[in-house]
TIVO-2410 file (N, C-alpha, C; in nm, 3 decimals):
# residues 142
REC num residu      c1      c2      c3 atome chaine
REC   1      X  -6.729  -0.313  -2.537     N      A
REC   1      X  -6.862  -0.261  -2.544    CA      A
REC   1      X  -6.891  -0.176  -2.421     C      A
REC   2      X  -6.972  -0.078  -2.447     N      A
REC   2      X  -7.003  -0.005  -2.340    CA      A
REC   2      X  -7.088  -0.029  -2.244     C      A
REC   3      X  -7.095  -0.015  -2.171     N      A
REC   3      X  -7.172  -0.076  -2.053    CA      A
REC   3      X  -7.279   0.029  -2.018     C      A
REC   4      X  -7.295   0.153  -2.036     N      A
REC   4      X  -7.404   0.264  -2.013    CA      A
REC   4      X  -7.514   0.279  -2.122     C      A
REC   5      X  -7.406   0.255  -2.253     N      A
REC   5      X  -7.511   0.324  -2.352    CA      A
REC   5      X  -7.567   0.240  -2.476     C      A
REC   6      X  -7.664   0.194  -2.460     N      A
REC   6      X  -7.715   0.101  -2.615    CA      A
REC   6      X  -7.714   0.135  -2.689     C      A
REC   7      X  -7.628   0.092  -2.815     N      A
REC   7      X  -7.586   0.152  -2.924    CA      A
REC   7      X  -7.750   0.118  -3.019     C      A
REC   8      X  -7.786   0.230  -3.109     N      A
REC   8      X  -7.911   0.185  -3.203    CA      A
REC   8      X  -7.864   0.171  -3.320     C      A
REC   9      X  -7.929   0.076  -3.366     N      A
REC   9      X  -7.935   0.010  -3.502    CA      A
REC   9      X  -7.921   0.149  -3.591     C      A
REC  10      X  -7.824   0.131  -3.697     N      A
REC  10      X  -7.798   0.192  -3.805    CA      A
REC  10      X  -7.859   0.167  -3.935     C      A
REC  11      X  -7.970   0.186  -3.947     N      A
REC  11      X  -8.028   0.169  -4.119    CA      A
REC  11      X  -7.950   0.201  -4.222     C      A
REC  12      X  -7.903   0.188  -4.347     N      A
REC  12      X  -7.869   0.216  -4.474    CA      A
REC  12      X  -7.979   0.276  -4.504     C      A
REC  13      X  -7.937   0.383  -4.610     N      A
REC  13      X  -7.996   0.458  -4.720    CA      A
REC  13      X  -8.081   0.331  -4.820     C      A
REC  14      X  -8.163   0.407  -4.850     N      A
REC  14      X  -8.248   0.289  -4.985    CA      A
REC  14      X  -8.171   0.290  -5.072     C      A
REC  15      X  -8.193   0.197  -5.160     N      A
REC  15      X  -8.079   0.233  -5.298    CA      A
REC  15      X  -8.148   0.243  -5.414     C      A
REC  16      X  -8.113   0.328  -5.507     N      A
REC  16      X  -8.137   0.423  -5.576    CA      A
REC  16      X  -8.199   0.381  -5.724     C      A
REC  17      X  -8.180   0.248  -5.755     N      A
REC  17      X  -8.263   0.220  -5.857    CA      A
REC  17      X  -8.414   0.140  -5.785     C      A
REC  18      X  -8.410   0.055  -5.689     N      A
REC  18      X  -8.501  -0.013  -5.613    CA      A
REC  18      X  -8.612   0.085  -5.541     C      A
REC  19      X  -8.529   0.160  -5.518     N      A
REC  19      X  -8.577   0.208  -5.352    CA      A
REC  19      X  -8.604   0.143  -5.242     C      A
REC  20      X  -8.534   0.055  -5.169     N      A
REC  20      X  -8.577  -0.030  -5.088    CA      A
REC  20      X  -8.487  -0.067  -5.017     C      A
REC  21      X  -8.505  -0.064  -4.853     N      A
REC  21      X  -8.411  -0.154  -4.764    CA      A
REC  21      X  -8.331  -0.241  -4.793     C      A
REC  22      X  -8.419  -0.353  -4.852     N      A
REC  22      X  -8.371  -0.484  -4.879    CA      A
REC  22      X  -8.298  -0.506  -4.983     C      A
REC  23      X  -8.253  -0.434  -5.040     N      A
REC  23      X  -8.199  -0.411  -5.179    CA      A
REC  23      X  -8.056  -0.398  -5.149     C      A
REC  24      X  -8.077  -0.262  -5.027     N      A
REC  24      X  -7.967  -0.202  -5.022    CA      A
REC  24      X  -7.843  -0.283  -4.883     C      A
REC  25      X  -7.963  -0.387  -4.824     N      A
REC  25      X  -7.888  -0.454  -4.735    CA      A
REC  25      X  -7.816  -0.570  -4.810     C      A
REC  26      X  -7.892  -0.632  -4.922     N      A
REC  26      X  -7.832  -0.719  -5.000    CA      A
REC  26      X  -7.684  -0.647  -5.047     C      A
REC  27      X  -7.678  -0.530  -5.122     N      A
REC  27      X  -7.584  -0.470  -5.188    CA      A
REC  27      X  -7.472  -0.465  -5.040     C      A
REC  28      X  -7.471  -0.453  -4.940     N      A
REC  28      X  -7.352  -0.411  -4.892    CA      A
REC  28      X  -7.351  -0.587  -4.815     C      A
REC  29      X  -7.457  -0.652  -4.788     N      A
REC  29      X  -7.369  -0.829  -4.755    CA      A
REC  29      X  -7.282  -0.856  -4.901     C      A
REC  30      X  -7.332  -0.864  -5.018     N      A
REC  30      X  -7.207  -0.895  -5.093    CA      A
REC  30      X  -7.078  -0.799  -5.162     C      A
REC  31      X  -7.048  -0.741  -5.072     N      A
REC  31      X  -6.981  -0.625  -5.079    CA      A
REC  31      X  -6.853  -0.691  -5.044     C      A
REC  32      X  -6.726  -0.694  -5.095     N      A
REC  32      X  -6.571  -0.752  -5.088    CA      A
REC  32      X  -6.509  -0.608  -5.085     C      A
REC  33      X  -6.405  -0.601  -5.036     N      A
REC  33      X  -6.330  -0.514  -4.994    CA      A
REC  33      X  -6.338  -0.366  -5.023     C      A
REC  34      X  -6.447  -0.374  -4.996     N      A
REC  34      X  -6.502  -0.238  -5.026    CA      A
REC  34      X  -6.577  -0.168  -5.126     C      A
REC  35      X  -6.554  -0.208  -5.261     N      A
REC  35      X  -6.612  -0.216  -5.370    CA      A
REC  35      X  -6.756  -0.224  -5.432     C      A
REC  36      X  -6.798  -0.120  -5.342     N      A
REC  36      X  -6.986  -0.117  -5.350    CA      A
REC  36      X  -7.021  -0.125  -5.476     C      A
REC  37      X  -6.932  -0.066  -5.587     N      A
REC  37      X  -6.986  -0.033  -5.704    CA      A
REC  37      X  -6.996  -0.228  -5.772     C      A
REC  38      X  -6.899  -0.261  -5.715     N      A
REC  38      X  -6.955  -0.376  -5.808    CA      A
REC  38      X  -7.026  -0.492  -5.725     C      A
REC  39      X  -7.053  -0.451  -5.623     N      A
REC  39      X  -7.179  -0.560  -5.539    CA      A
REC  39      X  -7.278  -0.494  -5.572     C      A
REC  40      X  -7.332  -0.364  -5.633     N      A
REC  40      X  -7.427  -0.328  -5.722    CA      A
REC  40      X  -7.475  -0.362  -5.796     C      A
REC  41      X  -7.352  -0.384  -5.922     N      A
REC  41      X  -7.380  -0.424  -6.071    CA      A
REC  41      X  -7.378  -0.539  -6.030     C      A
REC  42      X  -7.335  -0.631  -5.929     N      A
REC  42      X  -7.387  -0.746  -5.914    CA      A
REC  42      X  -7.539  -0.817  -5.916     C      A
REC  43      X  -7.592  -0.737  -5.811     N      A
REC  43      X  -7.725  -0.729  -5.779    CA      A
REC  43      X  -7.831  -0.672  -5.893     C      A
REC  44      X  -7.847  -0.581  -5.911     N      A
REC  44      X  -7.901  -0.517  -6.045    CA      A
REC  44      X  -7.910  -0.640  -6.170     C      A
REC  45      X  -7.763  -0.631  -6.215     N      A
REC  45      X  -7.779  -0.777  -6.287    CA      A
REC  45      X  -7.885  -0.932  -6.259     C      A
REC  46      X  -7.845  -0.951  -6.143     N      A
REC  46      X  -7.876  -1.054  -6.098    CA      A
REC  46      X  -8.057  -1.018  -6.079     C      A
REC  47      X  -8.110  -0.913  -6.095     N      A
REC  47      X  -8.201  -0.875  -6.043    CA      A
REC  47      X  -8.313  -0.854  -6.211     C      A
REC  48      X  -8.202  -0.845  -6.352     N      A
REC  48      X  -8.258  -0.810  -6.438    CA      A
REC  48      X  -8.328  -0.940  -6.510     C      A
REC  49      X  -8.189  -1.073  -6.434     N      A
REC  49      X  -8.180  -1.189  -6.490    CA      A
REC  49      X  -8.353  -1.232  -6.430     C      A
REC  50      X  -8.347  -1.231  -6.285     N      A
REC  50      X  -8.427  -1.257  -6.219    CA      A
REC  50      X  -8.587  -1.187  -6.329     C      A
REC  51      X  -8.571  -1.129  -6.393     N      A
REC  51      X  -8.716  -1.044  -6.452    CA      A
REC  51      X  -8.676  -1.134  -6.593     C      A
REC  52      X  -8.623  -1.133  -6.650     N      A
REC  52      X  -8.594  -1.220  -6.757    CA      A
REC  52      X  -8.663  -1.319  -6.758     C      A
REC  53      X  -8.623  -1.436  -6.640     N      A
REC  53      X  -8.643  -1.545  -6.601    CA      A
REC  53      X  -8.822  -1.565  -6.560     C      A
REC  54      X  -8.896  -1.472  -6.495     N      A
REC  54      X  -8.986  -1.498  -6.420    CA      A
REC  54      X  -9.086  -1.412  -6.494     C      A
REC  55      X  -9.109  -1.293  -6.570     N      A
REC  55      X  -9.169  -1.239  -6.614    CA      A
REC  55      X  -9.210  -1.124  -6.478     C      A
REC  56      X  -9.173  -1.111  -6.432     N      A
REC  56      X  -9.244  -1.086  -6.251    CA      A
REC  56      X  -9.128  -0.961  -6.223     C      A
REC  57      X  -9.217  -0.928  -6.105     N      A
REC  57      X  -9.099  -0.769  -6.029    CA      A
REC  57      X  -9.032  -0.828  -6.004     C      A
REC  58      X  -8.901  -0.834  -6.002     N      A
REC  58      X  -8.770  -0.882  -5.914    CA      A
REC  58      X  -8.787  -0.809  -5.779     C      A
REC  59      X  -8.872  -0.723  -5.722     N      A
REC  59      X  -8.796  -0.710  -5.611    CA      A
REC  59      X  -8.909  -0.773  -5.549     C      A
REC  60      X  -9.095  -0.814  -5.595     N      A
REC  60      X  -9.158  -0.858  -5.523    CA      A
REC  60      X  -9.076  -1.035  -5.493     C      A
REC  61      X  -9.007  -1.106  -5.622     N      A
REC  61      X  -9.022  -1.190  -5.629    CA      A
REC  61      X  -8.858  -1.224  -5.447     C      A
REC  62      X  -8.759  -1.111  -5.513     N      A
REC  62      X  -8.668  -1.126  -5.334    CA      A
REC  62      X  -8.730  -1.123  -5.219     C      A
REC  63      X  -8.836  -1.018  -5.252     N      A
REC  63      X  -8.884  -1.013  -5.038    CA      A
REC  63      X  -8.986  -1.149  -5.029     C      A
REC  64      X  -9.065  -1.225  -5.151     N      A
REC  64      X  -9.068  -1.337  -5.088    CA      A
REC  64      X  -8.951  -1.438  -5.042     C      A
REC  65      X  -8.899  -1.434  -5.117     N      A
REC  65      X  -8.735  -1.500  -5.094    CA      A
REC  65      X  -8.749  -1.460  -4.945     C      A
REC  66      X  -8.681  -1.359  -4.930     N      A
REC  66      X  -8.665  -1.333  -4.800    CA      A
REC  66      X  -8.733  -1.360  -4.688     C      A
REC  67      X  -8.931  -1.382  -4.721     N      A
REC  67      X  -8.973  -1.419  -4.636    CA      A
REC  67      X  -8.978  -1.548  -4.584     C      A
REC  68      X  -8.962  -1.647  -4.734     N      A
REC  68      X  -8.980  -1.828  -4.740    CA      A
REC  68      X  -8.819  -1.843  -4.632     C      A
REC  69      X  -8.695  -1.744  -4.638     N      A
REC  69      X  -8.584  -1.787  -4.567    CA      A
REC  69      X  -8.577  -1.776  -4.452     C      A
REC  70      X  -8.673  -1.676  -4.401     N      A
REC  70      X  -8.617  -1.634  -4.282    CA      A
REC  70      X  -8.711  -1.722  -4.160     C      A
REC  71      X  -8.559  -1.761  -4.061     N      A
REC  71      X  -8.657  -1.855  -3.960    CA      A
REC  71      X  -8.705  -1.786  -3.867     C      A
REC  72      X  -8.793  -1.880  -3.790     N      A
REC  72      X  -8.872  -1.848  -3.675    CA      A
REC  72      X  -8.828  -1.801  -3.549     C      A
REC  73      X  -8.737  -1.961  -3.541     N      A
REC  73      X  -8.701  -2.033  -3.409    CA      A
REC  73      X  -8.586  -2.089  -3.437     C      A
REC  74      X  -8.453  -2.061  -3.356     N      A
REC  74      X  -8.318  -2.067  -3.317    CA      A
REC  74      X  -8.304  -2.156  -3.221     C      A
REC  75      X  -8.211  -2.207  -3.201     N      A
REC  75      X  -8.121  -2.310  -3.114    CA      A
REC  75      X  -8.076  -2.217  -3.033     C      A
REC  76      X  -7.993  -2.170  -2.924     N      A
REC  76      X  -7.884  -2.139  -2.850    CA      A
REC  76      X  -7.873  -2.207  -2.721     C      A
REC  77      X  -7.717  -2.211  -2.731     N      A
REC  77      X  -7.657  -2.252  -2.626    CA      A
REC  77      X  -7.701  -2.245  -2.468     C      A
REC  78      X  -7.747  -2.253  -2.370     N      A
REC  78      X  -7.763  -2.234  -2.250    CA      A
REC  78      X  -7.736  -2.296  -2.161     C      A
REC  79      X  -7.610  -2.242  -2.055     N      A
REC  79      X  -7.574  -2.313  -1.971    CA      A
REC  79      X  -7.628  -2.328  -1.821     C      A
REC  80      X  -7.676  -2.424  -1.794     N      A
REC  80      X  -7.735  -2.437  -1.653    CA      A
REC  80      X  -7.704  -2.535  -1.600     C      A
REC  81      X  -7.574  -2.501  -1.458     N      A
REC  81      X  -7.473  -2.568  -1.385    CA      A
REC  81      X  -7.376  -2.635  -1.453     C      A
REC  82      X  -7.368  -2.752  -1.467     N      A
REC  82      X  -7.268  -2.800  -1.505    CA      A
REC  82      X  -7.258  -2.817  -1.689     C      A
REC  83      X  -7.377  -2.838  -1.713     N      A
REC  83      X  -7.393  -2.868  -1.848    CA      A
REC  83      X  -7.507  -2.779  -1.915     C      A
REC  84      X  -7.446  -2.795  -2.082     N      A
REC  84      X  -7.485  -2.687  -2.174    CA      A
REC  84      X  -7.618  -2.759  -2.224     C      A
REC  85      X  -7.732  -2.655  -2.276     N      A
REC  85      X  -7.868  -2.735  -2.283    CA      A
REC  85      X  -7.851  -2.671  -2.465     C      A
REC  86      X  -7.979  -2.732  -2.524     N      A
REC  86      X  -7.982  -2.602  -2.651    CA      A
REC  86      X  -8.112  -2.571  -2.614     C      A
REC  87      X  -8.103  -2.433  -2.645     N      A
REC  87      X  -8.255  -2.371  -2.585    CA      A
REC  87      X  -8.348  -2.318  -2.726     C      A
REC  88      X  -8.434  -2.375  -2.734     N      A
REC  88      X  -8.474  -2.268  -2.833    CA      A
REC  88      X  -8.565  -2.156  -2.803     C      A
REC  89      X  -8.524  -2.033  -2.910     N      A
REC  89      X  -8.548  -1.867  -2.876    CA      A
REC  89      X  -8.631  -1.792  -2.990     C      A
REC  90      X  -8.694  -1.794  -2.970     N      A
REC  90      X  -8.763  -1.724  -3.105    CA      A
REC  90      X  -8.695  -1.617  -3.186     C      A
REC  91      X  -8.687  -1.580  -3.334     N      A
REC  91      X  -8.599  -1.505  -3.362    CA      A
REC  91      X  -8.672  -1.360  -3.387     C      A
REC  92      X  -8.589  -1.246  -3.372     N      A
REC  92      X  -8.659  -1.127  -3.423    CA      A
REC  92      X  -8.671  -1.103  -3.515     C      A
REC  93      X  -8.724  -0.997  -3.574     N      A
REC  93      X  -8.751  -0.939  -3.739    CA      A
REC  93      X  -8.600  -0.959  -3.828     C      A
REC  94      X  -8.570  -0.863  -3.744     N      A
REC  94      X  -8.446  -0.778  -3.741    CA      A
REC  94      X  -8.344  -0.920  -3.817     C      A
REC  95      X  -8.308  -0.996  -3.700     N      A
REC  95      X  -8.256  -1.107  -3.712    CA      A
REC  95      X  -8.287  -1.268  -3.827     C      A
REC  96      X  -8.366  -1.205  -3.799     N      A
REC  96      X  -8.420  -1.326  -3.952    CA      A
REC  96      X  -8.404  -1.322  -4.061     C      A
REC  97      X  -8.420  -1.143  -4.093     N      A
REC  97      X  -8.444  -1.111  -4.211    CA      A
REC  97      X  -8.223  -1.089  -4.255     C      A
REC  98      X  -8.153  -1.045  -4.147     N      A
REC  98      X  -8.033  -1.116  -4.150    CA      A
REC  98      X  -7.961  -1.214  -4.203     C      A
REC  99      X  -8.016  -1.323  -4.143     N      A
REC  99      X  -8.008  -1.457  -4.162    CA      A
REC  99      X  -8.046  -1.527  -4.273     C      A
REC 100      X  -8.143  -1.468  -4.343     N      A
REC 100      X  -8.198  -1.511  -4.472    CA      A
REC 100      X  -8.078  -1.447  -4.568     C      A
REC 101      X  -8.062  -1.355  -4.608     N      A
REC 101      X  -7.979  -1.275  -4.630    CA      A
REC 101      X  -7.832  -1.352  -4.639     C      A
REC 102      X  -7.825  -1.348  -4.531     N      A
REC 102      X  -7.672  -1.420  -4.503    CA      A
REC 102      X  -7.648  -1.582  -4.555     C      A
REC 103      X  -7.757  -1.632  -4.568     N      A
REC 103      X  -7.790  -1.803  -4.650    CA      A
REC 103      X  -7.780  -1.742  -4.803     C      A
REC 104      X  -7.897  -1.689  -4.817     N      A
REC 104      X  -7.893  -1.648  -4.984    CA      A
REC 104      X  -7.741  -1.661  -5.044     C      A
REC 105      X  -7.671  -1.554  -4.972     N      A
REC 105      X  -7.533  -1.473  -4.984    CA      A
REC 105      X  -7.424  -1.641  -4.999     C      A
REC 106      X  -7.422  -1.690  -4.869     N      A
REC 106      X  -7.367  -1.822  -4.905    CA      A
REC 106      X  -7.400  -1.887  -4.943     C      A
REC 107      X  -7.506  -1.963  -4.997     N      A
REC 107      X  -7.529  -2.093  -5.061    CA      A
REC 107      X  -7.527  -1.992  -5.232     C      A
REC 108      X  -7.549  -1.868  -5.286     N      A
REC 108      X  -7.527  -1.859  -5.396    CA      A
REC 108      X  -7.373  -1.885  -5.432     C      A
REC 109      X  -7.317  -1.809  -5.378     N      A
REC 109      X  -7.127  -1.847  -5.329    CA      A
REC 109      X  -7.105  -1.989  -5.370     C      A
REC 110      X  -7.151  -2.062  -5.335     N      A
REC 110      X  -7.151  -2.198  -5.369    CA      A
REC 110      X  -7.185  -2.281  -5.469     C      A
REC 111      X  -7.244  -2.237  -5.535     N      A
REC 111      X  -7.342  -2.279  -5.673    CA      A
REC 111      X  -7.202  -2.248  -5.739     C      A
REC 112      X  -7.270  -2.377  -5.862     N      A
REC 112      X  -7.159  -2.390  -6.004    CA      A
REC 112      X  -7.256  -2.286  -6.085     C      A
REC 113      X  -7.227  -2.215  -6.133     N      A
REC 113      X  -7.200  -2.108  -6.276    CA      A
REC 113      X  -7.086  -2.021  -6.298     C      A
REC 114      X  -7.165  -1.929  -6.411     N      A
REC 114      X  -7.027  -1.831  -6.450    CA      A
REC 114      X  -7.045  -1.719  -6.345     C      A
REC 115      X  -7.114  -1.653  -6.363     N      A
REC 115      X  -7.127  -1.516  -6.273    CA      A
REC 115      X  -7.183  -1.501  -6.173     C      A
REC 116      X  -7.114  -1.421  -6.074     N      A
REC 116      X  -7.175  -1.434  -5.929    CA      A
REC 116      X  -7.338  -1.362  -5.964     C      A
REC 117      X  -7.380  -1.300  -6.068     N      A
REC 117      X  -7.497  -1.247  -6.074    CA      A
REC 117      X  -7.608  -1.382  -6.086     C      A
REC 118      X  -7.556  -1.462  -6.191     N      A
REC 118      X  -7.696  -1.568  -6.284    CA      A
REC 118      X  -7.663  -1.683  -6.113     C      A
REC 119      X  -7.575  -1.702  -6.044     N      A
REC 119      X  -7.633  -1.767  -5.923    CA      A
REC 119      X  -7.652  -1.727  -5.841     C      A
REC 120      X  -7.632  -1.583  -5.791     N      A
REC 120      X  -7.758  -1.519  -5.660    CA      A
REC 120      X  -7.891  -1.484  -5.751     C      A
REC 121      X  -7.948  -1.487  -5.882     N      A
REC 121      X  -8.045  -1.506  -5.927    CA      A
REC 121      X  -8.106  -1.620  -5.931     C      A
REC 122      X  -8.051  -1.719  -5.957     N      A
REC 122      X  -8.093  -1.844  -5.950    CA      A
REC 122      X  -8.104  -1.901  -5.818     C      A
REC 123      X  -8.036  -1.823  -5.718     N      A
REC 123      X  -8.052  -1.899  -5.553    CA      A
REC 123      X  -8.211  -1.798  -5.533     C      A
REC 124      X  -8.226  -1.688  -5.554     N      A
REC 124      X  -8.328  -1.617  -5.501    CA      A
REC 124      X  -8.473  -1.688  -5.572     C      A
REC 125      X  -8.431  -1.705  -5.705     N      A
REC 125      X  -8.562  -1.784  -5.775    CA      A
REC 125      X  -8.629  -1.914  -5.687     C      A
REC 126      X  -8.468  -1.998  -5.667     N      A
REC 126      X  -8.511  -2.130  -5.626    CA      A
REC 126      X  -8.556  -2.099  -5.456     C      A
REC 127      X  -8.528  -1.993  -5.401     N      A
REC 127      X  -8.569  -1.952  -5.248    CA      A
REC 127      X  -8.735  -1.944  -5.263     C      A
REC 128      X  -8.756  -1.823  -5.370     N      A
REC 128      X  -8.856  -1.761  -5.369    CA      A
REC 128      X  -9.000  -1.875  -5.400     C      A
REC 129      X  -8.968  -2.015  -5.417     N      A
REC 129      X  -9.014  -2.066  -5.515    CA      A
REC 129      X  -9.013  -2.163  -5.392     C      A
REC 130      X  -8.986  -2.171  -5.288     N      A
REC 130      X  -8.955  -2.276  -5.169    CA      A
REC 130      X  -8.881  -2.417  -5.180     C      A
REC 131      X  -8.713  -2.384  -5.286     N      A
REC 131      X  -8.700  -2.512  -5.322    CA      A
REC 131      X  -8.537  -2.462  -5.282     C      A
REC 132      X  -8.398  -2.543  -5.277     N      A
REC 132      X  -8.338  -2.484  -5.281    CA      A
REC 132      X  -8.174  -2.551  -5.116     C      A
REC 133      X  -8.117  -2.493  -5.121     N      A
REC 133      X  -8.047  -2.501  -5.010    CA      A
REC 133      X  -8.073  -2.413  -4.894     C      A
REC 134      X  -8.116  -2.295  -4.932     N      A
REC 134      X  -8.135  -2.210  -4.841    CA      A
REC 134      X  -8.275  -2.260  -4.757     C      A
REC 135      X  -8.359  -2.291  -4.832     N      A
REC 135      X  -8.515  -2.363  -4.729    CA      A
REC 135      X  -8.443  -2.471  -4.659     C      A
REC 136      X  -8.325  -2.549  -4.746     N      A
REC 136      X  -8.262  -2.678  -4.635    CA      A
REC 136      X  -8.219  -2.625  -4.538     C      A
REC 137      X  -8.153  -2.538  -4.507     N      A
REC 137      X  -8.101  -2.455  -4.415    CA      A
REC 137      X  -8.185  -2.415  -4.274     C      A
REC 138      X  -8.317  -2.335  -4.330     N      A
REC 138      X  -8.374  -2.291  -4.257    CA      A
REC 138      X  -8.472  -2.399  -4.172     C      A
REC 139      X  -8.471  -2.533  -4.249     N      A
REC 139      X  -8.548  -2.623  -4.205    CA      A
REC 139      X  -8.476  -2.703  -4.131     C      A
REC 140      X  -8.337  -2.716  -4.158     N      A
REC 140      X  -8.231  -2.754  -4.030    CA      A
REC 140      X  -8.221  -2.655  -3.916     C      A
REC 141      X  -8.274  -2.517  -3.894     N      A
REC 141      X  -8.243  -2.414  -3.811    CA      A
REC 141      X  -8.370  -2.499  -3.730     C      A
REC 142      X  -8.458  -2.480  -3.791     N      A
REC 142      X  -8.589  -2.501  -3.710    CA      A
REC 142      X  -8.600  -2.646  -3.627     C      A
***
C-alpha cells in the first residue's frame, strides 16, 4: 500500500434494469469467476420471485433488508501492552451496508433449496421481515 496517496472508493455503475447501487453491489458480491452475466440472472430472478412472493417492489422490500442487516457497532481487536482488549467501534455507512451484503450473500449460500435465486430470495424476505440468520448474525455482531 502506498503510503502518500489515499486511494478513493470506486462506485459501480447502477444496473440497468433496477437502477440502483444496491442492486449492482449485490450483482458483483455474488459474482464467481467472473461471470457477471449469471450473478445477474441470478439476482433479477431472485428479485422477480421476491415480487411474486410479497406483492411489493423488490427493490423497496432489499434496501429494507439491507437496512434491518446492517450493524451499528463492531468488536475489534486492540492491543494495549501486553494484552489484546475487544474494543468496540462504531461502524460506517459504507461498511455496514458491506457487511449486510456479505451475510445475505452467505447465509443464502447456506440454505437448503434448488436455486441459488428462490434462497437469496427467501434470505432477503426473511431479512427484510426481521427474522432469519442474518438478524442472528448481526445481533451476535452487536
Amino acid at each position: 500500500m502506498s503510503r502518500r496517496n489515499i486511494s478513493k472508493k470506486r462506485f459501480p455503475e447502477t444496473d440497468s434494469v433496477y437502477n440502483s447501487y444496491l442492486v449492482s453491489l449485490l450483482i458483483t458480491r455474488i459474482l464467481k469467476s467472473g461471470k457477471k452475466t449469471i450473478s445477474k440472472k441470478i439476482v433479477y430472478d431472485a428479485f422477480d420471485i421476491i415480487q411474486q412472493k410479497t406483492n411489493e417492489d423488490p427493490l423497496k422490500v432489499f434496501e429494507n433488508a439491507i437496512r434491518n442487516a446492517s450493524p451499528i457497532v463492531e468488536v475489534k481487536a486492540r492491543r494495549v501492552g501486553g494484552s489484546t482488549y475487544q474494543v468496540p467501534i462504531e461502524v460506517s455507512r459504507f461498511r455496514a451496508t458491506n457487511l449486510s451484503l456479505r451475510w445475505i450473500i452467505q447465509y443464502s449460500k447456506q440454505r437448503v433449496g434448488r436455486s441459488m435465486a428462490i434462497k437469496l430470495a427467501n434470505e432477503i424476505i426473511d431479512t427484510a421481515n426481521e427474522i432469519g440468520n442474518t438478524i442472528k448474525k448481526k445481533e451476535e455482531t452487536h
